[in-house]
C-alpha positions in Angstrom: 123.8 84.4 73.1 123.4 82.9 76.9 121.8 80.4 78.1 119.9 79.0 75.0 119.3 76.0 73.4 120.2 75.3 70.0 119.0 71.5 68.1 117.3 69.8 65.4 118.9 71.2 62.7 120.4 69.7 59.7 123.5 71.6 59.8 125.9 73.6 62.1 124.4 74.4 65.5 125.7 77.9 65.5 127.7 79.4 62.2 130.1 82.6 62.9 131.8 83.5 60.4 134.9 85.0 59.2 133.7 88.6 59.5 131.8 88.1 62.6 133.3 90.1 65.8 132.3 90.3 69.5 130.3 87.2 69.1 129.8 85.2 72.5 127.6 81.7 72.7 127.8 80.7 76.7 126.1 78.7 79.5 124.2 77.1 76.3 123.0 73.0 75.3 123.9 72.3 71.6 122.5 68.8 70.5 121.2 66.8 67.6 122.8 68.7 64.9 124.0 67.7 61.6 120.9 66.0 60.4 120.9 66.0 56.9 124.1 63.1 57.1 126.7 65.5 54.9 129.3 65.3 57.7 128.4 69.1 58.5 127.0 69.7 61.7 129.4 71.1 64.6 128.0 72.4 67.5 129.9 75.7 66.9 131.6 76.9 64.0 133.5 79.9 64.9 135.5 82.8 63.0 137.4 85.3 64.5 136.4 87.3 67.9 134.2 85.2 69.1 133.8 83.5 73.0 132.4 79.9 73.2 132.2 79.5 77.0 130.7 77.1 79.5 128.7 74.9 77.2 127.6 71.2 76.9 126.6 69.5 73.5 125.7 66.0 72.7 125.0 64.6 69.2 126.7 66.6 67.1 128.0 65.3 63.5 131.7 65.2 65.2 131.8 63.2 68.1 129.9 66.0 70.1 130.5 69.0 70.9 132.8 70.8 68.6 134.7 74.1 68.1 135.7 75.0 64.0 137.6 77.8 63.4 137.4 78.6 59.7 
């Protein structure tokens, strides 16, 4: 994904998991995420393989903008 913006949701912005490979999320907004108030709403939640690069996010469940790796 490039250049997208990803908010409003009640959960985790964007959700790779485990299995997921060659993933890339770049030049991208992430904001208002986490809605539903369960403590689960991380801008990005990565696995394995995957490039998070060049991105801004605001009102995430953590503080802002956050990186998971499971």
């Amino acid at each position: 994904m490039d250049g997208v913006a990803v908010h409003g949701l009640d959960m985790e912005g964007v959700h790779f998991r485990n299995s997921s490979t060659d993933g890339m999320i770049r030049n991208s907004r992430i904001y208002d995420t986490g809605n539903d108030g369960r403590g689960m709403g991380e801008g990005v939640y990565k696995g394995n393989d995957v490039l998070v690069q060049d991105n801004t996010g605001t009102r995430t469940s953590n503080d802002g903008y956050q990186t998971h790796t499971q």
